[in-house]
mmCIF file of the N, C-alpha and C atoms, coordinates in Angstrom:
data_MODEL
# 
_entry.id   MODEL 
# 
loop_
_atom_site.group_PDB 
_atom_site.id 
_atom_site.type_symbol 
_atom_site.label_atom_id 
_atom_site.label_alt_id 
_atom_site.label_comp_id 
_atom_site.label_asym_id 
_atom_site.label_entity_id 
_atom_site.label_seq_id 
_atom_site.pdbx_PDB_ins_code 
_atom_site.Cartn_x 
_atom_site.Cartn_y 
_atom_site.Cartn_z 
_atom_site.occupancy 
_atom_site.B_iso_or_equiv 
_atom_site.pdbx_formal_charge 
_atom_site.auth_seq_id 
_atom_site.auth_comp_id 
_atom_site.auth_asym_id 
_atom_site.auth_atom_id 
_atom_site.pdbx_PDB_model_num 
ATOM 1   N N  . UNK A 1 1  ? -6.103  -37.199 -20.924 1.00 0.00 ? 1  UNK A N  1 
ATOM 2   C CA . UNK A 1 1  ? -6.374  -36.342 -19.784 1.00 0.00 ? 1  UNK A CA 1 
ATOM 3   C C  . UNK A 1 1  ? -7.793  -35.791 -19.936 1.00 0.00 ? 1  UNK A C  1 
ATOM 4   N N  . UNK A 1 2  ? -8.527  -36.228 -19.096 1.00 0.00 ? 2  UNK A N  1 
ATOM 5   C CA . UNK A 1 2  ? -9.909  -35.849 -19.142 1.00 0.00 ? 2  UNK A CA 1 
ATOM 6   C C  . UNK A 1 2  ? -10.462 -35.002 -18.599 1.00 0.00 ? 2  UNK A C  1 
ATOM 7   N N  . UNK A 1 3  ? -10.704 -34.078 -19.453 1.00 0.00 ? 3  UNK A N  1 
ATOM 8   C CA . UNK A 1 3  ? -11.634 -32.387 -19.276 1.00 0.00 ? 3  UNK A CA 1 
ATOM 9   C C  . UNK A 1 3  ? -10.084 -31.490 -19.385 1.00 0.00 ? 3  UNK A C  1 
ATOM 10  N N  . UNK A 1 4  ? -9.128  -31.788 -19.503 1.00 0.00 ? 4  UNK A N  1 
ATOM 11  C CA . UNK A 1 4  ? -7.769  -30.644 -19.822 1.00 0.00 ? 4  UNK A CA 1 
ATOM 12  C C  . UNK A 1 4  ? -7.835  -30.171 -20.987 1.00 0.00 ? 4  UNK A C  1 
ATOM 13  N N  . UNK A 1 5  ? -7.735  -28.493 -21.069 1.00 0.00 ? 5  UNK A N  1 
ATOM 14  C CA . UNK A 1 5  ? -7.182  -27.928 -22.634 1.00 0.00 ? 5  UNK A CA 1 
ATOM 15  C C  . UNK A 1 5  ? -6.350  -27.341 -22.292 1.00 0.00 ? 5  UNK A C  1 
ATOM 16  N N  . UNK A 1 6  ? -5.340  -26.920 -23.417 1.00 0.00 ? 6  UNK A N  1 
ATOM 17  C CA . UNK A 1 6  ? -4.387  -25.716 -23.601 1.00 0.00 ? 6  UNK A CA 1 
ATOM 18  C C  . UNK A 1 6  ? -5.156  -24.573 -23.487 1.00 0.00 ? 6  UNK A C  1 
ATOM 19  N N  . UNK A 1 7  ? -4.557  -23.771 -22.314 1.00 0.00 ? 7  UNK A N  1 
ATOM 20  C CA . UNK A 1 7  ? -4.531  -22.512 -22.370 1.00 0.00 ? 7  UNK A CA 1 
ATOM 21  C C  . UNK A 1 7  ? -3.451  -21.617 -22.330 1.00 0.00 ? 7  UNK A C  1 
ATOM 22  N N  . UNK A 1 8  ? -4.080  -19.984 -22.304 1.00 0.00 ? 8  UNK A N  1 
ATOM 23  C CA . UNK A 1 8  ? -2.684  -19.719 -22.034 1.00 0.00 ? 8  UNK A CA 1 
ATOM 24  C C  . UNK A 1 8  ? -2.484  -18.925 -20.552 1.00 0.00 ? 8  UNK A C  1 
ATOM 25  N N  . UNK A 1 9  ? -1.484  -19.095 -19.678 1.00 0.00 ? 9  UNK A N  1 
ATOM 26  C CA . UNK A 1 9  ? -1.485  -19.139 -18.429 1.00 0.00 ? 9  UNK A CA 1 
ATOM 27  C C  . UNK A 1 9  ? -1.718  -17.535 -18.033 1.00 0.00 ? 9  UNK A C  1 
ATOM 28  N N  . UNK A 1 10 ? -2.273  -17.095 -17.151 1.00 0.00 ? 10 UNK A N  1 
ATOM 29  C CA . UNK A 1 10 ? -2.218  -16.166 -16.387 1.00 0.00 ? 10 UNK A CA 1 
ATOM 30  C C  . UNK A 1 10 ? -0.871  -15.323 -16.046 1.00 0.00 ? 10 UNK A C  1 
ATOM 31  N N  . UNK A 1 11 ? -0.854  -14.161 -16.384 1.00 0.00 ? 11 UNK A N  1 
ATOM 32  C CA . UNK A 1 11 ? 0.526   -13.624 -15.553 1.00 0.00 ? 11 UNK A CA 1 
ATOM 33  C C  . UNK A 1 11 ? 0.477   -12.614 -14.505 1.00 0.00 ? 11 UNK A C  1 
ATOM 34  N N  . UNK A 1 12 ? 1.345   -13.143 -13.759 1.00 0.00 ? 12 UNK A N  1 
ATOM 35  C CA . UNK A 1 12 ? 1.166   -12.359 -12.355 1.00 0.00 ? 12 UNK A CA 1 
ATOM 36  C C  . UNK A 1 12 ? 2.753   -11.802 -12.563 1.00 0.00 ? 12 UNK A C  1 
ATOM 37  N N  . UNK A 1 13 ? 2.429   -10.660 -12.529 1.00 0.00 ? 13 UNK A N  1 
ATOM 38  C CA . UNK A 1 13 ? 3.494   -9.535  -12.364 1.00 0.00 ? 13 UNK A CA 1 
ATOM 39  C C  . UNK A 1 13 ? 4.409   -9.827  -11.057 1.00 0.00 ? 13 UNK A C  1 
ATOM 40  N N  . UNK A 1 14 ? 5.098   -9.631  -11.157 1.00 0.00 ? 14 UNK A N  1 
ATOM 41  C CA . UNK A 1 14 ? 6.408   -9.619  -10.707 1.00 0.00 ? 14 UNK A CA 1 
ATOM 42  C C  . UNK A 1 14 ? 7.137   -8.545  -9.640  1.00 0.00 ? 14 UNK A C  1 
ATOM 43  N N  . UNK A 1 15 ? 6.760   -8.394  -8.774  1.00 0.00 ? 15 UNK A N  1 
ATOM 44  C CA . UNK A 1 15 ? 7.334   -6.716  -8.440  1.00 0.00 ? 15 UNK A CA 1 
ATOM 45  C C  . UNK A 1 15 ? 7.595   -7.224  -6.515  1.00 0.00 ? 15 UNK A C  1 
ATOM 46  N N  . UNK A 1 16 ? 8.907   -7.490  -6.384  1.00 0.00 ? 16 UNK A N  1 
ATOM 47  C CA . UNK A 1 16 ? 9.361   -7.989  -5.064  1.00 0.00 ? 16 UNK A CA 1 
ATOM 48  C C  . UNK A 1 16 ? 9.087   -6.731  -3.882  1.00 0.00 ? 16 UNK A C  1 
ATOM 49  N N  . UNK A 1 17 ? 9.231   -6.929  -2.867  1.00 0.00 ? 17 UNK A N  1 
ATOM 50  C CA . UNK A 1 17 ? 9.395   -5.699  -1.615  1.00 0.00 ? 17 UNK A CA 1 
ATOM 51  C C  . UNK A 1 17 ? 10.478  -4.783  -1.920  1.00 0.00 ? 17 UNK A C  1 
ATOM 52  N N  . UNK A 1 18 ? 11.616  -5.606  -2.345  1.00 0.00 ? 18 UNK A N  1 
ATOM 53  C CA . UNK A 1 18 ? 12.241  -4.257  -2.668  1.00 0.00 ? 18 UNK A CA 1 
ATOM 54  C C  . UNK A 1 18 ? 12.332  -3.141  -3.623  1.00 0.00 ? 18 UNK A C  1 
ATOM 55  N N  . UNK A 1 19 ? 11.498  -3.983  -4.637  1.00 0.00 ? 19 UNK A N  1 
ATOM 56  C CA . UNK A 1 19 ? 11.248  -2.813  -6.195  1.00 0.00 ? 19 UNK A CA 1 
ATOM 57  C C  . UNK A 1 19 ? 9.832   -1.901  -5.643  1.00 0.00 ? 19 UNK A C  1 
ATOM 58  N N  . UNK A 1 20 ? 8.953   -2.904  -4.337  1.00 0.00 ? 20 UNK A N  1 
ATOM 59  C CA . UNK A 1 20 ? 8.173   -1.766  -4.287  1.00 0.00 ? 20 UNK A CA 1 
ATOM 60  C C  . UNK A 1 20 ? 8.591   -0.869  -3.233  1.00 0.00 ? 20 UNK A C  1 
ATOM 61  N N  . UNK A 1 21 ? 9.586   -0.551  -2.563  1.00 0.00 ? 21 UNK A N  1 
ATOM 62  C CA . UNK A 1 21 ? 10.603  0.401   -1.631  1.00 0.00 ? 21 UNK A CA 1 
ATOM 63  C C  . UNK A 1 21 ? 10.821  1.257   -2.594  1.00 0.00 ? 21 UNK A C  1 
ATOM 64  N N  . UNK A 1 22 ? 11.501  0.810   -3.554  1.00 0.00 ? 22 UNK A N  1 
ATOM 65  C CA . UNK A 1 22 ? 12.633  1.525   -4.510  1.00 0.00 ? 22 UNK A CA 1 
ATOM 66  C C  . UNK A 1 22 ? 11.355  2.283   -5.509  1.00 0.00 ? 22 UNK A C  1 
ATOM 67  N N  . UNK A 1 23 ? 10.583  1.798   -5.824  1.00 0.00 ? 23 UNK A N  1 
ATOM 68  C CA . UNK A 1 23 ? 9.594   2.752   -6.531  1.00 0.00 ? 23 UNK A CA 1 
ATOM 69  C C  . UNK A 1 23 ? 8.673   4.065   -5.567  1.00 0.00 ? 23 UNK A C  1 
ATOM 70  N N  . UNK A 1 24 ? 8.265   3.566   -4.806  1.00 0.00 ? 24 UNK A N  1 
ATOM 71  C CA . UNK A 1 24 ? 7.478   4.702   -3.713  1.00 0.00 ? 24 UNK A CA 1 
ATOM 72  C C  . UNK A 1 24 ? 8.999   5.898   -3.495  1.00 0.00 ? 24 UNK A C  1 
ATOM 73  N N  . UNK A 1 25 ? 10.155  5.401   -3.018  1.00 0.00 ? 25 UNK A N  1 
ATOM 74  C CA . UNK A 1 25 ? 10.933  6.373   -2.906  1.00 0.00 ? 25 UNK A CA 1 
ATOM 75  C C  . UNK A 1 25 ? 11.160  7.248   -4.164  1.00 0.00 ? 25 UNK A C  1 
ATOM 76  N N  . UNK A 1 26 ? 11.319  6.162   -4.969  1.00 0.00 ? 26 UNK A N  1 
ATOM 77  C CA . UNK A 1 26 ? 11.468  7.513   -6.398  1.00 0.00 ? 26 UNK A CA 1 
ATOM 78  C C  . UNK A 1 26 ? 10.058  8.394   -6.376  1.00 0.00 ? 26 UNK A C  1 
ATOM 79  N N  . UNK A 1 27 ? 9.352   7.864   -6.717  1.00 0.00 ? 27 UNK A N  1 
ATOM 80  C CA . UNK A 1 27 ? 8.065   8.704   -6.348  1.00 0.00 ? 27 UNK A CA 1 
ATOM 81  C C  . UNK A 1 27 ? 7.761   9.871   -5.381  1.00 0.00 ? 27 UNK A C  1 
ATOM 82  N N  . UNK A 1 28 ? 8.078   9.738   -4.619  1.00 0.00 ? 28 UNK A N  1 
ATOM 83  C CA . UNK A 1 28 ? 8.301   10.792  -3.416  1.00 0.00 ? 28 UNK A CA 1 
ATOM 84  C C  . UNK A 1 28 ? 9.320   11.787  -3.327  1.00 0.00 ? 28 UNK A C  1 
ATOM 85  N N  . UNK A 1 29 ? 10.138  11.555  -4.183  1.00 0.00 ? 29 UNK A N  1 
ATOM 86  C CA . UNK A 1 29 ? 11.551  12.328  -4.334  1.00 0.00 ? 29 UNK A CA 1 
ATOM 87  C C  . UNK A 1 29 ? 10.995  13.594  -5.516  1.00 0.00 ? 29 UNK A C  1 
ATOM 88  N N  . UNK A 1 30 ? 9.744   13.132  -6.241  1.00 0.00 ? 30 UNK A N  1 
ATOM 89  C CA . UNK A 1 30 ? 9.514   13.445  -7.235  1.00 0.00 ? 30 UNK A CA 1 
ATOM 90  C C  . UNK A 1 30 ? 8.533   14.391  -7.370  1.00 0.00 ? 30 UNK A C  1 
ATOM 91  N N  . UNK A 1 31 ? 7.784   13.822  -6.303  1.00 0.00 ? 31 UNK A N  1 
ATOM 92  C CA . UNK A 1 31 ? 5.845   14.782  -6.385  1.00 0.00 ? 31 UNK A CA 1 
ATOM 93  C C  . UNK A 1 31 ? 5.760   15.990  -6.373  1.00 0.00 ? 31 UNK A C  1 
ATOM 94  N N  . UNK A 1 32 ? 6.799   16.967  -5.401  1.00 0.00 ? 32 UNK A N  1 
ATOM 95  C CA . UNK A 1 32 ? 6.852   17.881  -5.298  1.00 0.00 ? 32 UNK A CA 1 
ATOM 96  C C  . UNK A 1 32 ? 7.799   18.766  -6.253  1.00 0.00 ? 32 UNK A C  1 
ATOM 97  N N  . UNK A 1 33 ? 8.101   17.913  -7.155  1.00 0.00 ? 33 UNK A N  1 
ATOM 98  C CA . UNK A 1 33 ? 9.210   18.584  -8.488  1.00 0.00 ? 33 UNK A CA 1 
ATOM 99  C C  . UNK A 1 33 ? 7.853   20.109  -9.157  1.00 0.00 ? 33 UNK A C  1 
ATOM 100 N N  . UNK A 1 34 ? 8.734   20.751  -9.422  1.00 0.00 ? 34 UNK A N  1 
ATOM 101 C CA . UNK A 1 34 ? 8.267   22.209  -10.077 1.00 0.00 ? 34 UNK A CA 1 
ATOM 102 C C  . UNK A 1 34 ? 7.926   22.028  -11.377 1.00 0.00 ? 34 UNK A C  1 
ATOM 103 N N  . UNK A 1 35 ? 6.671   22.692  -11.753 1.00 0.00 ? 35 UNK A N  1 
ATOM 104 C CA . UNK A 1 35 ? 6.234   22.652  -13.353 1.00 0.00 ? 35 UNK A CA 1 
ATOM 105 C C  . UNK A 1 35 ? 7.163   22.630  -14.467 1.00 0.00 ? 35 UNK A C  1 
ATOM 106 N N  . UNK A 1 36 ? 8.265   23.419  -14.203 1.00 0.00 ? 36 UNK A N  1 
ATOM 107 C CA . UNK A 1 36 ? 9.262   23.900  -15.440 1.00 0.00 ? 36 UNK A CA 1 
ATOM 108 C C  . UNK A 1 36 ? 10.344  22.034  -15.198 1.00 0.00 ? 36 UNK A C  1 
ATOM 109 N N  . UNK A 1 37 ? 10.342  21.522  -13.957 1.00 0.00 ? 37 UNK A N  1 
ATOM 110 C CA . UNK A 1 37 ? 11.138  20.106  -14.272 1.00 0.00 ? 37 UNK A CA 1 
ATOM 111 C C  . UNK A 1 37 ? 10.685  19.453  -15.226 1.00 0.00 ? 37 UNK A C  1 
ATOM 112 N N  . UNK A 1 38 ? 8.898   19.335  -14.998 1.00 0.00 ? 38 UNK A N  1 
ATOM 113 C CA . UNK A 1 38 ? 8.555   18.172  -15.651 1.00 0.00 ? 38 UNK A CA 1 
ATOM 114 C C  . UNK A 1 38 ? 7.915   18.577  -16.831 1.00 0.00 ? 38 UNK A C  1 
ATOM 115 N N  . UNK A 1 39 ? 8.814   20.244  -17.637 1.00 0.00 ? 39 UNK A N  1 
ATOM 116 C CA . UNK A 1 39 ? 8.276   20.366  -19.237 1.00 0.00 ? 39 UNK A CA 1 
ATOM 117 C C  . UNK A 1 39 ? 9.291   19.501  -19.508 1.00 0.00 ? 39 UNK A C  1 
ATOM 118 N N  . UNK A 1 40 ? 10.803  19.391  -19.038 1.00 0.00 ? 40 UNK A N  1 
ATOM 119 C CA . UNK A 1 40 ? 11.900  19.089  -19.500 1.00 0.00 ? 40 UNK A CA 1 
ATOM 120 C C  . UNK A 1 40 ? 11.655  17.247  -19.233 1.00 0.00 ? 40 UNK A C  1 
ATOM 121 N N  . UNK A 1 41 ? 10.839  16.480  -19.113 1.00 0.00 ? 41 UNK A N  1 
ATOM 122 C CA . UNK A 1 41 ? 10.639  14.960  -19.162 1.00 0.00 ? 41 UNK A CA 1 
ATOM 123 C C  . UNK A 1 41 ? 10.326  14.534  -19.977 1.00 0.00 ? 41 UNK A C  1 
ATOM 124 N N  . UNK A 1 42 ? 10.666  13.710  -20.979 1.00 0.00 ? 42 UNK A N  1 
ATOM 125 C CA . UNK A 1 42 ? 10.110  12.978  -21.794 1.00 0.00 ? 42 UNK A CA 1 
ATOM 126 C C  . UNK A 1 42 ? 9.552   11.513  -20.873 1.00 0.00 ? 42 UNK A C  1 
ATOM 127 N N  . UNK A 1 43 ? 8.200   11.178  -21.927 1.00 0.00 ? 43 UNK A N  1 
ATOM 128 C CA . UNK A 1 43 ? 7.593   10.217  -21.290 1.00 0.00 ? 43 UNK A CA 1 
ATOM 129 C C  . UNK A 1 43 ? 7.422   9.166   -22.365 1.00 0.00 ? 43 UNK A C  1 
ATOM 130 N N  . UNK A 1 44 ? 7.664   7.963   -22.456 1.00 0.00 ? 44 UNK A N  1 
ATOM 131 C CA . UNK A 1 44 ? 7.449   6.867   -23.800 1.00 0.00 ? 44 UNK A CA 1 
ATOM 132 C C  . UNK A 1 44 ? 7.292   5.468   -22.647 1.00 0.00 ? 44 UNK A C  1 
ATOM 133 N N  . UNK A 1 45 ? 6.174   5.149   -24.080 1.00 0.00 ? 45 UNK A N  1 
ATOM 134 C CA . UNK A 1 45 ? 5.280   4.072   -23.290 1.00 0.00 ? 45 UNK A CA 1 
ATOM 135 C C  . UNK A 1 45 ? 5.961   2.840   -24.425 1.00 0.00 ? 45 UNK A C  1 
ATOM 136 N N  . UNK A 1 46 ? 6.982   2.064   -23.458 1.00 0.00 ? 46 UNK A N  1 
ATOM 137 C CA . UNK A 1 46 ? 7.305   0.577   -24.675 1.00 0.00 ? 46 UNK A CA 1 
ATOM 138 C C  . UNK A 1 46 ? 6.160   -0.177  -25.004 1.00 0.00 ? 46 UNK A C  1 
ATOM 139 N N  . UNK A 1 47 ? 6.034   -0.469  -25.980 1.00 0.00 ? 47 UNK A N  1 
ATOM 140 C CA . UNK A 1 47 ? 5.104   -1.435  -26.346 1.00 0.00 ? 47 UNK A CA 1 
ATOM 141 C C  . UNK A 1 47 ? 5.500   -2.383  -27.200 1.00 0.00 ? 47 UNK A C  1 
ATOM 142 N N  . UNK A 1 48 ? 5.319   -3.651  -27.009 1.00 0.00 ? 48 UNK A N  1 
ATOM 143 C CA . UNK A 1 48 ? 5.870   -4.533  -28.253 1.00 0.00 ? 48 UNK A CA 1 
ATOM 144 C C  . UNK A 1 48 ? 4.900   -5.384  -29.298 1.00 0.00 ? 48 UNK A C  1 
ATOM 145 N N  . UNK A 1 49 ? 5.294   -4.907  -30.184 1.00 0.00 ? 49 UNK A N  1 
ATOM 146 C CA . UNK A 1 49 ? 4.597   -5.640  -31.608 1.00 0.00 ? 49 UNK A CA 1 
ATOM 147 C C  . UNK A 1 49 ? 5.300   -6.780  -31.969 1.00 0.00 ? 49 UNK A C  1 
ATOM 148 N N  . UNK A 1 50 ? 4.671   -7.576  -32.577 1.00 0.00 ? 50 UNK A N  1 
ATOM 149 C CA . UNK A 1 50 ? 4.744   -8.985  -32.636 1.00 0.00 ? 50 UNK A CA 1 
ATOM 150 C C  . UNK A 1 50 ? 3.836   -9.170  -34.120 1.00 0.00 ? 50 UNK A C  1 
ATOM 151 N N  . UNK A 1 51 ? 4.842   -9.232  -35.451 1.00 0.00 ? 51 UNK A N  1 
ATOM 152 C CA . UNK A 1 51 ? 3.556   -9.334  -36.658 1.00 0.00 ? 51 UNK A CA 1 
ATOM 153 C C  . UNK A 1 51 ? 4.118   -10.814 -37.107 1.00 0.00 ? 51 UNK A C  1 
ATOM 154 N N  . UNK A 1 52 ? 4.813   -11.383 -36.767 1.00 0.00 ? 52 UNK A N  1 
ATOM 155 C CA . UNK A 1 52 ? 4.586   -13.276 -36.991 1.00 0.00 ? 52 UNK A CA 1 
ATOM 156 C C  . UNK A 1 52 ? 4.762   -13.566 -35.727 1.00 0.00 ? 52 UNK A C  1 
ATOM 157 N N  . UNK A 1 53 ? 3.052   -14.790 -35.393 1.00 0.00 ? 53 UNK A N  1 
ATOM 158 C CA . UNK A 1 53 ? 3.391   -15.473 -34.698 1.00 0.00 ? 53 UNK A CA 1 
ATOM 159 C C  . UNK A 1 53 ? 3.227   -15.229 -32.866 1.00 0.00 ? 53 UNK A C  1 
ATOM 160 N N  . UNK A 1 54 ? 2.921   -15.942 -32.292 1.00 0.00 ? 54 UNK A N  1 
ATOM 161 C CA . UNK A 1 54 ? 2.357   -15.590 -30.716 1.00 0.00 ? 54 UNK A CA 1 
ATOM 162 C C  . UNK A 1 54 ? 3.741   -15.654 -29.983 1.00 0.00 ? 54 UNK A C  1 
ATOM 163 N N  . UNK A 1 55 ? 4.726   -14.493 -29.899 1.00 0.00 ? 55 UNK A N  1 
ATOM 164 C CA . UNK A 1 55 ? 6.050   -14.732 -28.908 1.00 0.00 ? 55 UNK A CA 1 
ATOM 165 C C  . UNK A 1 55 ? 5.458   -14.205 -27.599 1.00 0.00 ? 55 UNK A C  1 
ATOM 166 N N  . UNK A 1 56 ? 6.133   -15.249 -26.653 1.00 0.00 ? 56 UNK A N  1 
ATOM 167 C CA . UNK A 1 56 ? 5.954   -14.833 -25.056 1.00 0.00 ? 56 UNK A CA 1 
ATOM 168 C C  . UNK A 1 56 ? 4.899   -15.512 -24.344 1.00 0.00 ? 56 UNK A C  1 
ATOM 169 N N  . UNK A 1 57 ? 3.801   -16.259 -25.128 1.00 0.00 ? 57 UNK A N  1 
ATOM 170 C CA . UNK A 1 57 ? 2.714   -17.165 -24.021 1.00 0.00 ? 57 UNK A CA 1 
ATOM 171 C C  . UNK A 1 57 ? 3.213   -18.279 -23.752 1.00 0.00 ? 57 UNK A C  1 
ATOM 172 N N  . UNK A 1 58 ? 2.484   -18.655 -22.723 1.00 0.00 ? 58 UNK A N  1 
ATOM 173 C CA . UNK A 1 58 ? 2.978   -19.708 -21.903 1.00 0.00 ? 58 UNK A CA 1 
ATOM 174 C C  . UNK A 1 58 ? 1.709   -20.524 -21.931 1.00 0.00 ? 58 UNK A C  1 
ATOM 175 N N  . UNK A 1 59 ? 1.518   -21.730 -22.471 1.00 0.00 ? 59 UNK A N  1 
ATOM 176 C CA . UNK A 1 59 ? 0.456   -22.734 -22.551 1.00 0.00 ? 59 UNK A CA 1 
ATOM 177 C C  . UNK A 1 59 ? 0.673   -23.598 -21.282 1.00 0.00 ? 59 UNK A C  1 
ATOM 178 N N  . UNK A 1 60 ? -0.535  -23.764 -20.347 1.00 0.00 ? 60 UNK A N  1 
ATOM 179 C CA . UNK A 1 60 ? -0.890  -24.619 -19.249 1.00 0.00 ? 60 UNK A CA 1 
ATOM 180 C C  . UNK A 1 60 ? -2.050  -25.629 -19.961 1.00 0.00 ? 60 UNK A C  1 
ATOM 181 N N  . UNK A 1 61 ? -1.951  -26.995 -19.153 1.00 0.00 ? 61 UNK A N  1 
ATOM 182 C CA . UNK A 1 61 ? -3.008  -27.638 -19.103 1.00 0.00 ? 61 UNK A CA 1 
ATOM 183 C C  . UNK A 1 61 ? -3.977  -27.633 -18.044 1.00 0.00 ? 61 UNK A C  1 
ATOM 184 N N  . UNK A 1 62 ? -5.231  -26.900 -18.292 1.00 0.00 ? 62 UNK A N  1 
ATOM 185 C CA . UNK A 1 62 ? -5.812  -27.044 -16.940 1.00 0.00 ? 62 UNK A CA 1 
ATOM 186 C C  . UNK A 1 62 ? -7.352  -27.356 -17.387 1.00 0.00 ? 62 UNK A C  1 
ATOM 187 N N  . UNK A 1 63 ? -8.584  -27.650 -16.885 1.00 0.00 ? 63 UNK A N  1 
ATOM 188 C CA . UNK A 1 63 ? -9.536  -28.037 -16.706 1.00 0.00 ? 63 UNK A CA 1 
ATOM 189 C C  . UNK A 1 63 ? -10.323 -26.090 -16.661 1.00 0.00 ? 63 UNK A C  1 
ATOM 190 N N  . UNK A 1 64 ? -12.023 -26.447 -17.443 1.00 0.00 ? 64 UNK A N  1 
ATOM 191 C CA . UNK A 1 64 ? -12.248 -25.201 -17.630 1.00 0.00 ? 64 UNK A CA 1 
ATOM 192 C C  . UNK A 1 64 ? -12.947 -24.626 -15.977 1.00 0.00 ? 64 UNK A C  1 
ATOM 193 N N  . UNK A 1 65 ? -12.956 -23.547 -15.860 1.00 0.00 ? 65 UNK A N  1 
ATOM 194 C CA . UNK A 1 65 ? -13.247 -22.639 -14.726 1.00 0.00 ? 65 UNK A CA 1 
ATOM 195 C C  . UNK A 1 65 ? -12.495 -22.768 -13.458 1.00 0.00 ? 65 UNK A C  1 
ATOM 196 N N  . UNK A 1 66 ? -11.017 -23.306 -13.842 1.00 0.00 ? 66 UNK A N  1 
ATOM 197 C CA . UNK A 1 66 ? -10.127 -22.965 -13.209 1.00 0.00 ? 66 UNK A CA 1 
ATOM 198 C C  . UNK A 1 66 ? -8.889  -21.775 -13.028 1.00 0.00 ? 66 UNK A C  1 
ATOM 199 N N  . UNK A 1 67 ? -9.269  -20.688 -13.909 1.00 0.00 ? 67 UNK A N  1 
ATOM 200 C CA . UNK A 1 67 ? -8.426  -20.131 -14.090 1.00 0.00 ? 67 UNK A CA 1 
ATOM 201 C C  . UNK A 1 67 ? -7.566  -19.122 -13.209 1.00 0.00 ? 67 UNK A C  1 
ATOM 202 N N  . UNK A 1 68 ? -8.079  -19.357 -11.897 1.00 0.00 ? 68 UNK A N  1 
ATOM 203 C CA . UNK A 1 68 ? -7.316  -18.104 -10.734 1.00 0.00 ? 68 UNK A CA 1 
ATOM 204 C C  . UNK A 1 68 ? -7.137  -19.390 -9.823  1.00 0.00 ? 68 UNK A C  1 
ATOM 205 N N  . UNK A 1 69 ? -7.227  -20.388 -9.949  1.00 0.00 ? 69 UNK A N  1 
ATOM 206 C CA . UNK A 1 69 ? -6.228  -21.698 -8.284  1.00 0.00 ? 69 UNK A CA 1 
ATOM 207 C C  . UNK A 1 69 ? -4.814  -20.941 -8.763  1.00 0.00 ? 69 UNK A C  1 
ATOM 208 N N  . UNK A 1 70 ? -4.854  -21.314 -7.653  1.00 0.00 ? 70 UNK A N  1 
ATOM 209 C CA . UNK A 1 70 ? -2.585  -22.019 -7.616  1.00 0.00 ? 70 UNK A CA 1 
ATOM 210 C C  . UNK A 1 70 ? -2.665  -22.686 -7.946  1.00 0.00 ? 70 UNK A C  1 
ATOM 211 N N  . UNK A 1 71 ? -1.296  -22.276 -8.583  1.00 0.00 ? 71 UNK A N  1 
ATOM 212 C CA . UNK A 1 71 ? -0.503  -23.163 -9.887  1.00 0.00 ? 71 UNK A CA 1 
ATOM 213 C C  . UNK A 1 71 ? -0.383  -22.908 -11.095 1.00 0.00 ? 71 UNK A C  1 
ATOM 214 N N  . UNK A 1 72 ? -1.663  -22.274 -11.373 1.00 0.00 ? 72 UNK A N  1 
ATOM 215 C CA . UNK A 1 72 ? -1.364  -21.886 -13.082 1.00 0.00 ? 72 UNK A CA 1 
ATOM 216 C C  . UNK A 1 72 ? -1.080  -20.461 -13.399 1.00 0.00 ? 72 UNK A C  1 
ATOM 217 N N  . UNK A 1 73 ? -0.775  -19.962 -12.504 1.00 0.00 ? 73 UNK A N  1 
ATOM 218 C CA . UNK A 1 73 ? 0.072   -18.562 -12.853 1.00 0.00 ? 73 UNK A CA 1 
ATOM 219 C C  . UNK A 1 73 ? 1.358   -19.110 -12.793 1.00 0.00 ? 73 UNK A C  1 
ATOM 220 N N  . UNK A 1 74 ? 2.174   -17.956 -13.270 1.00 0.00 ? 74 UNK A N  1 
ATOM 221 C CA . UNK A 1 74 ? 3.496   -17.598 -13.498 1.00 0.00 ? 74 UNK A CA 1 
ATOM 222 C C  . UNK A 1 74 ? 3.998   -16.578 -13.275 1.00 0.00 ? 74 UNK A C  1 
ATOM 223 N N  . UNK A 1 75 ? 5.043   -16.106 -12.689 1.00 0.00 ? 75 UNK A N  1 
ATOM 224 C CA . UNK A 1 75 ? 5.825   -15.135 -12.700 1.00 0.00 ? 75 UNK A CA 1 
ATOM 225 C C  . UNK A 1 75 ? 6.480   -14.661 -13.251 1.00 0.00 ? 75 UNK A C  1 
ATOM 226 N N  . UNK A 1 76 ? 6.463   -13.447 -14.284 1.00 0.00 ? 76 UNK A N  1 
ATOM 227 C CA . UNK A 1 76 ? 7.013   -12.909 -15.546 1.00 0.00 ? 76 UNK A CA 1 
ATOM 228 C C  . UNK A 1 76 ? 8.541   -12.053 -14.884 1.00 0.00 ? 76 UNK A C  1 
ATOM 229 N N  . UNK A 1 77 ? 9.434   -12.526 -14.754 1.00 0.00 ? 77 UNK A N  1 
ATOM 230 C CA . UNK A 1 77 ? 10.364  -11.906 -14.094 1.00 0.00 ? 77 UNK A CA 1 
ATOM 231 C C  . UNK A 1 77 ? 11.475  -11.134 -15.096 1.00 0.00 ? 77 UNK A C  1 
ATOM 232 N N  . UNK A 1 78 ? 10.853  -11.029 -16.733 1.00 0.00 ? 78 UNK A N  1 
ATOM 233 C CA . UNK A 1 78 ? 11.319  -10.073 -17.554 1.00 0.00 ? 78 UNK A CA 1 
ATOM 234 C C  . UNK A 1 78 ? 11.092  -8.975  -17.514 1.00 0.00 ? 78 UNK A C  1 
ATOM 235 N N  . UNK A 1 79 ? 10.358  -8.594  -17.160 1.00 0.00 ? 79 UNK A N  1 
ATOM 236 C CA . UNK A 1 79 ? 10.009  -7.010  -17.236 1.00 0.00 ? 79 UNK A CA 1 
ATOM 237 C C  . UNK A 1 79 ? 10.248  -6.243  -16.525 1.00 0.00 ? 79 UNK A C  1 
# 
């Protein structure tokens, strides 16, 4: 295959019409919450570590300075 390398693919987030309904409404339910609600919130940011090994990329073959056509994204529909 001439001029193709492994890369690793682009991810395009995932977030349908209805998760973005369902998020603006929570949001809005929320803005006007009182100082003393939001001492009582805890806030934690997941993050995942990974110390063997590359888990979760997705290798495409594509040609260089192609990296935003269609096609070589993906839709991460885990998160």
């Amino acid at each position: 295959m001439a001029g193709y390398r492994s890369r690793v693919a682009r991810r395009k987030p995932y977030i349908s019409m209805t998760n973005r309904l369902k998020r603006i409404a929570f949001a809005r339910e929320r803005i006007h919450k009182p100082t003393v609600f939001w001492r009582t919130v805890i806030v934690s940011d997941e993050s995942k570590f990974c110390i063997f090994g590359i888990k979760g990329r997705k290798l495409v073959w594509r040609k260089p300075c192609t990296r935003f056509k269609n096609g070589i994204q993906y839709q991460d529909k885990t998160r």
